[in-house]
C-alpha positions as CSV (number, residue, x, y, z in Angstrom):
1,X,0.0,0.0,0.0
2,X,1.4,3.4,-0.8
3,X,-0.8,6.9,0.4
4,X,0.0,10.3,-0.8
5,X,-2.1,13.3,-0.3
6,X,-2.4,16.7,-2.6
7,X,-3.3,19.7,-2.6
8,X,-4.5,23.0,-4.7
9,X,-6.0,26.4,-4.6
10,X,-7.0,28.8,-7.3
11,X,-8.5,32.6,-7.3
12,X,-12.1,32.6,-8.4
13,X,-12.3,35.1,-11.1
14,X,-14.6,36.6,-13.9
15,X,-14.9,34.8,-17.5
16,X,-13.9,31.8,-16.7
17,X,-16.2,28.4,-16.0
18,X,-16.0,26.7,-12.7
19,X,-14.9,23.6,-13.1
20,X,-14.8,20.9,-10.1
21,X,-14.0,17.2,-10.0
22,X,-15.0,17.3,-13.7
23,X,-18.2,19.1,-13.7
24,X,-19.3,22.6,-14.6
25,X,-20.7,24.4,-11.8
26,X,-22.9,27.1,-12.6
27,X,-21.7,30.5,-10.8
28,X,-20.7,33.9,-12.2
29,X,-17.0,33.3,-11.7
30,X,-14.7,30.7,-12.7
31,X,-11.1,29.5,-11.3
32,X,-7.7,31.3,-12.9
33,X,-5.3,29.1,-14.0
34,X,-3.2,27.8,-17.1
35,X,-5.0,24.8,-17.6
36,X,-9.2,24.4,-16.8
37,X,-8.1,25.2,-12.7
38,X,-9.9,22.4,-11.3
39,X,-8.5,22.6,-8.1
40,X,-10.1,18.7,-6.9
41,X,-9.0,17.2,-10.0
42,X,-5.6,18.6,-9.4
43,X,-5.8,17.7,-5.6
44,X,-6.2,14.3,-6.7
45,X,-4.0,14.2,-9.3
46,X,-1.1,15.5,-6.9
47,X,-1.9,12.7,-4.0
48,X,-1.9,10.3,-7.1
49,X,1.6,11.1,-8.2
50,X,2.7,11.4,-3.9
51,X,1.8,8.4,-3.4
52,X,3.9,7.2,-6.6
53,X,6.6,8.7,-5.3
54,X,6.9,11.1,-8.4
55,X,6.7,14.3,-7.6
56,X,3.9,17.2,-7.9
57,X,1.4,18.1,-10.6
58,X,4.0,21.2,-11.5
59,X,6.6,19.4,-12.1
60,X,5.1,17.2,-14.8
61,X,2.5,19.6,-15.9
62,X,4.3,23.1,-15.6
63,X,2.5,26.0,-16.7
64,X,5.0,26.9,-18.4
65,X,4.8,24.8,-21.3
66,X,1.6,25.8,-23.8
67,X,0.7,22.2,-24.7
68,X,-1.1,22.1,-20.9
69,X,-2.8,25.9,-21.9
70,X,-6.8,25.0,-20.8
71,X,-5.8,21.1,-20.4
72,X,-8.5,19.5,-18.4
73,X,-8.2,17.6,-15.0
74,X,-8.9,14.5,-16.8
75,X,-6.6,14.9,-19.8
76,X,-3.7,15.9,-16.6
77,X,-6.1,12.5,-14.2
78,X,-5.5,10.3,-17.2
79,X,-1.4,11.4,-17.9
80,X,-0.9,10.2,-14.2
81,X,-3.6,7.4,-14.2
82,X,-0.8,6.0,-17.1
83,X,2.3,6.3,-14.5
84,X,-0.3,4.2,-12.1
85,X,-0.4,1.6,-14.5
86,X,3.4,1.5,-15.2
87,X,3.9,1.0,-11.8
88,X,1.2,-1.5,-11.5
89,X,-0.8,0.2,-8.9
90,X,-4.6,0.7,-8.8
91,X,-6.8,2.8,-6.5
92,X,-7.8,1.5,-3.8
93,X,-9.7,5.0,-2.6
94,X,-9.7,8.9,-2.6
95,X,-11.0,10.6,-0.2
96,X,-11.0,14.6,-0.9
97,X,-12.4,17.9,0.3
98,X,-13.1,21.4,-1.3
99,X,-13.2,24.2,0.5
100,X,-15.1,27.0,-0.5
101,X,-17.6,29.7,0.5
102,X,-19.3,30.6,-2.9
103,X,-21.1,29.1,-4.9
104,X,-23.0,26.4,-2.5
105,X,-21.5,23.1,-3.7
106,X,-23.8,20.9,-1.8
107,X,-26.4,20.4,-4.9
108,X,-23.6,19.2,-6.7
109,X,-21.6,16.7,-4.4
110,X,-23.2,13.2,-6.2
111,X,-22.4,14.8,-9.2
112,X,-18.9,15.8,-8.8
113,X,-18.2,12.1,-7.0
114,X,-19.6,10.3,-9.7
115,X,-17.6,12.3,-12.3
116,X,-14.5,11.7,-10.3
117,X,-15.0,8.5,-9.8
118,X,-15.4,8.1,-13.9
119,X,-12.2,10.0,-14.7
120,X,-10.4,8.0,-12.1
121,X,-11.7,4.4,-13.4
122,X,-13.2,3.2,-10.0
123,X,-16.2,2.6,-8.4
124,X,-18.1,6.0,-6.9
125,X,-17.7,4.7,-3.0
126,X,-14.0,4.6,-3.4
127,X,-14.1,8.0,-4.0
128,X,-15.1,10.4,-0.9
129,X,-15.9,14.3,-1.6
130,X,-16.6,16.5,1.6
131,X,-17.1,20.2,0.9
132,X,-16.6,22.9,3.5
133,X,-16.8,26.7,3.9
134,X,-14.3,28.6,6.3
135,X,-17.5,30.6,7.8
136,X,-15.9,33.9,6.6
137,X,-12.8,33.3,7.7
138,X,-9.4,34.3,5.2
139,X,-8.9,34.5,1.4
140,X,-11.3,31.4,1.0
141,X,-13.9,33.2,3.3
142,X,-14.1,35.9,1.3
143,X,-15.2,34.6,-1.8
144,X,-11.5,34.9,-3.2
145,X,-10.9,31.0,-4.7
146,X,-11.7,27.7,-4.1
147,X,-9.1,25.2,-2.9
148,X,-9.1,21.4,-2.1
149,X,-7.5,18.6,-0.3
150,X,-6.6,14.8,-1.2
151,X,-5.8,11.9,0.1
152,X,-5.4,8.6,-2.6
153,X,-4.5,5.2,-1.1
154,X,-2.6,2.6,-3.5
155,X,-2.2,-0.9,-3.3
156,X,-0.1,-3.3,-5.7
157,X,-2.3,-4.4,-9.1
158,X,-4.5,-7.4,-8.1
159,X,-3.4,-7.6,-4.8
C-alpha cells in the first residue's frame, strides 16, 4: 500500500467556468489558471503522483509549457492514471475535500463524486468528496478561490 495526499487552490475570477471534480458548476465566476483550474481534479492528481513517489502536478505539468494551456483535470487524471499503470498500482480509494464559501457546492456533491470516480476508473464509493466553507474566515472566506485537499490510497495491481 502506498498513500499520498495533494493539494490545490486557485482565485475565483470573472470569465472563466467553474470547473470541479470534472463538472461545470454554474456560478458567475470561474477559477484562474493555465489549464481548466480544477482545483479537486488537481488535488487528486497530486496525491496520485505522492503516493507514486513522483513528484507534484507542477513538475510534470508546468504552466510553463503551452501544450497544458486550458488542459483538463482529466486529460492531466489520465497522464498520471498511465504512470499508475506503469507501476502496477490501482486505486484503492480517494478521499477529498473542497473548500469553499461561494457558490454552494452541496447540490452538486453526487455529481462531482460520480464524475471523479469516472475520470479515475473506479467505483463511486471509493471515491469520498466532503465540501466545507471557512465561515468567513481568510482569502477562501471571502469569496476569493476555491481550494481542495486529497488523500489517494494505493495498493499493488491485483493484490
Amino acid at each position: 500500500m502506498r498513500i499520498g495526499q495533494g493539494y490545490d487552490v486557485h482565485r475565483l475570477v470573472e470569465g472563466r467556468r467553474l470547473v470541479l471534480g470534472g463538472v461545470e458548476i454554474p456560478h458567475a465566476k470561474g477559477l484562474e489558471g493555465h489549464s481548466d483550474a480544477d482545483v479537486l481534479a488537481h488535488a487528486v492528481a497530486d496525491a496520485l503522483l505522492g503516493a507514486l513517489g513522483q513528484g507534484d502536478l507542477g513538475t510534470h505539468f508546468p504552466s510553463s509549457e503551452a501544450r497544458w494551456r486550458g488542459a483538463s483535470g482529466e486529460t492531466l487524471l489520465d497522464a498520471v492514471l498511465e504512470r499508475m499503470e506503469r507501476a502496477v498500482l490501482e486505486i484503492e480509494n480517494v478521499d477529498s475535500v473542497v473548500v469553499a464559501q461561494e457558490p454552494r457546492l452541496a447540490p452538486h456533491r453526487e455529481a462531482i463524486q460520480a464524475s471523479l470516480a469516472r475520470m479515475l476508473r473506479i467505483e463511486p464509493e471509493r471515491v469520498n468528496v466532503k465540501l466545507k466553507s471557512t465561515d468567513g474566515l481568510g482569502a477562501i472566506g471571502r469569496g476569493e478561490g476555491i481550494e481542495a485537499r486529497a488523500v489517494a490510497l494505493l495498493r499493488e495491481r491485483g493484490g
